[in-house]
C-alpha distance (Angstrom), angle and dihedral (degrees) to the residues before:
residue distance angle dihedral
X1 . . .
X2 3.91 . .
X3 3.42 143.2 .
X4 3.85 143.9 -45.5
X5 3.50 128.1 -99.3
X6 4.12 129.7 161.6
X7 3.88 100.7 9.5
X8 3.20 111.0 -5.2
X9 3.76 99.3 -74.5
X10 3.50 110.0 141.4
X11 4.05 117.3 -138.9
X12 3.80 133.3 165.4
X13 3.76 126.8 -98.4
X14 4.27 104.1 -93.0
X15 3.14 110.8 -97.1
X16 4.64 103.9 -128.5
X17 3.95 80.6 -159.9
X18 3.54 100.5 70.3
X19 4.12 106.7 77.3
X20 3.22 101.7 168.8
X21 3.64 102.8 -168.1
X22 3.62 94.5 3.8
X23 3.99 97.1 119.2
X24 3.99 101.7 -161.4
X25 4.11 92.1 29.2
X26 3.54 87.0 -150.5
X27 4.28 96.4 115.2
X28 3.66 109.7 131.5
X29 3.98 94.7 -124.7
X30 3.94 81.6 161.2
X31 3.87 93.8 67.2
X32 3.75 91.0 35.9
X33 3.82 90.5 54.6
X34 3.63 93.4 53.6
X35 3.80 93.6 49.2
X36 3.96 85.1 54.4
X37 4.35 80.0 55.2
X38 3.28 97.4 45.4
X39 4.12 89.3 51.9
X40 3.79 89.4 45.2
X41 4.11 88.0 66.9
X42 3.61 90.4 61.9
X43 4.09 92.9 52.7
X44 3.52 114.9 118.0
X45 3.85 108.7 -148.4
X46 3.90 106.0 148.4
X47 4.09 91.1 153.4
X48 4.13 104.9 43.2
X49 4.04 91.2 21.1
X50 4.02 73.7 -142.0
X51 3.64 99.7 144.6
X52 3.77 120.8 -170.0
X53 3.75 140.4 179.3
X54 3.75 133.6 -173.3
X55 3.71 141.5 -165.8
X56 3.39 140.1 172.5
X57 4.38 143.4 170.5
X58 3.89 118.6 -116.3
X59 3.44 125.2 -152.2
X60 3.50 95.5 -93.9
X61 3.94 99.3 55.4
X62 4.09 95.3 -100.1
X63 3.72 116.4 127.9
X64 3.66 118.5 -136.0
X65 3.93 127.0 -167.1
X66 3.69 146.5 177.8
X67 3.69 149.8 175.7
X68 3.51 141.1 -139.1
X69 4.09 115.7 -96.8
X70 3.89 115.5 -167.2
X71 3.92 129.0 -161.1
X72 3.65 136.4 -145.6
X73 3.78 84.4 -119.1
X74 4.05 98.0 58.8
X75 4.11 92.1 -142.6
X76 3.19 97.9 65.0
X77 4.42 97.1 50.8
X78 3.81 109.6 119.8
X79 4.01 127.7 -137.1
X80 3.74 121.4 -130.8
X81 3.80 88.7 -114.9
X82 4.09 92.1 56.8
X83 4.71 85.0 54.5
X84 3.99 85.4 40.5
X85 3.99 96.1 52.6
X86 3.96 85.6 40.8
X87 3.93 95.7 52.9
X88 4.02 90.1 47.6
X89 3.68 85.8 55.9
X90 3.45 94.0 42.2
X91 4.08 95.8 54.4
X92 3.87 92.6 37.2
X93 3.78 121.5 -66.3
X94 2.78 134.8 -112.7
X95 4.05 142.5 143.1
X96 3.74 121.5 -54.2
X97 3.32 114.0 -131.7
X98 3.93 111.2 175.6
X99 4.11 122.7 29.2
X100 4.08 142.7 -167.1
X101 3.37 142.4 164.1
X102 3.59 137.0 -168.3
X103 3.82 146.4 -168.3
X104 3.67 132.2 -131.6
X105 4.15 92.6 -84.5
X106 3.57 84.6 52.8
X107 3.90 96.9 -113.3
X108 3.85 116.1 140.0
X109 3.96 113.1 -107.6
X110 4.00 136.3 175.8
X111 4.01 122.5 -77.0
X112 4.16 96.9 -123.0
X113 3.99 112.1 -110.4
X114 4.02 91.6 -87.7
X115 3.44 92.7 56.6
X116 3.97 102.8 41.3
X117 4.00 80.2 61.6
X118 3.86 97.2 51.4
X119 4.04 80.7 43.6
X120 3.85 80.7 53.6
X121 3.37 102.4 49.8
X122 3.97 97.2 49.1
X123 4.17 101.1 42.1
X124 4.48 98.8 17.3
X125 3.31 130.1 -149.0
X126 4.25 100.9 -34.8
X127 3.85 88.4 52.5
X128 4.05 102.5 121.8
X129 3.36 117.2 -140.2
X130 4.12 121.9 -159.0
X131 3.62 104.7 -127.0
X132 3.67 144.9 -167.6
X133 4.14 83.3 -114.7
X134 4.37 87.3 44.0
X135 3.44 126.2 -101.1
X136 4.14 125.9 -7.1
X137 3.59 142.5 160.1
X138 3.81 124.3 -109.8
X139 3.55 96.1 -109.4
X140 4.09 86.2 58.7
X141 3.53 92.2 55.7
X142 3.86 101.4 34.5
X143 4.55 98.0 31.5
X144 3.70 100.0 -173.3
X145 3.87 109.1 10.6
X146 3.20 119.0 -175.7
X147 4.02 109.4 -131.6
X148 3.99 142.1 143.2
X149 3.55 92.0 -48.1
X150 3.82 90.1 66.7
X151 4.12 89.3 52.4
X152 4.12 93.1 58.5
């Protein structure tokens, strides 16, 4: 099957050839993945040692990334995903429209439930995700979010 990652739970490589939902299957998930390692160098996790990087295409064609910053006091540590949906603000918004994260051995892994919502929020539903399982859409991975709509 393949290795372990997290806590022991074994999973299979993702497979980059299974888009679901992504018509032409021609994304470069390859390049996006190592923007998501290249961000995960800069991650400052001195307490878990739990680095993690993230990347992920807008709309527009611009790349944005982040990494995960922890604190002394635990609460306050910050996901990838929460610098990655600050630096698409930051250089003008927009909608995300592909997504990966990775750990410090480079191997793709899940955003945590927090951060599938803030994912949610900033690229919807048809945002596709690379996953430990391949590719998915945000709706797959998040069935039922609760977002703006549920504020009108």
């Amino acid at each position: 099957m393949g290795r372990s990652i997290g806590r022991g739970r074994p999973v299979s490589a993702p497979r980059e050839d299974s888009v679901a939902g992504d018509v032409a299957g021609d994304f470069d998930w390859a390049g996006l993945r190592a923007a998501a390692v290249e961000a995960m160098q800069h991650a400052y996790a001195p307490y878990s040692r739990f680095r993690v990087g993230a990347a992920a295409r807008v709309d527009d064609g611009r790349i944005v990334v982040g990494c995960n910053v922890e604190n002394a006091a635990y609460g306050v540590a910050l996901c990838a995903e929460c610098g990655l949906v600050s630096q698409l603000h930051i250089t003008g918004g927009g909608r995300l429209t592909h997504f990966t994260c990775v750990n410090g051995q480079g191997e793709v892994i899940m955003p945590c439930g927090r951060c599938r919502q803030l994912l949610f929020e900033n690229g919807g539903p048809d945002l596709l995700l690379m996953t430990v399982s391949g590719v998915k859409r945000m709706d797959e991975v998040l069935p039922d979010a609760f977002g703006p709509h549920d504020l009108a």
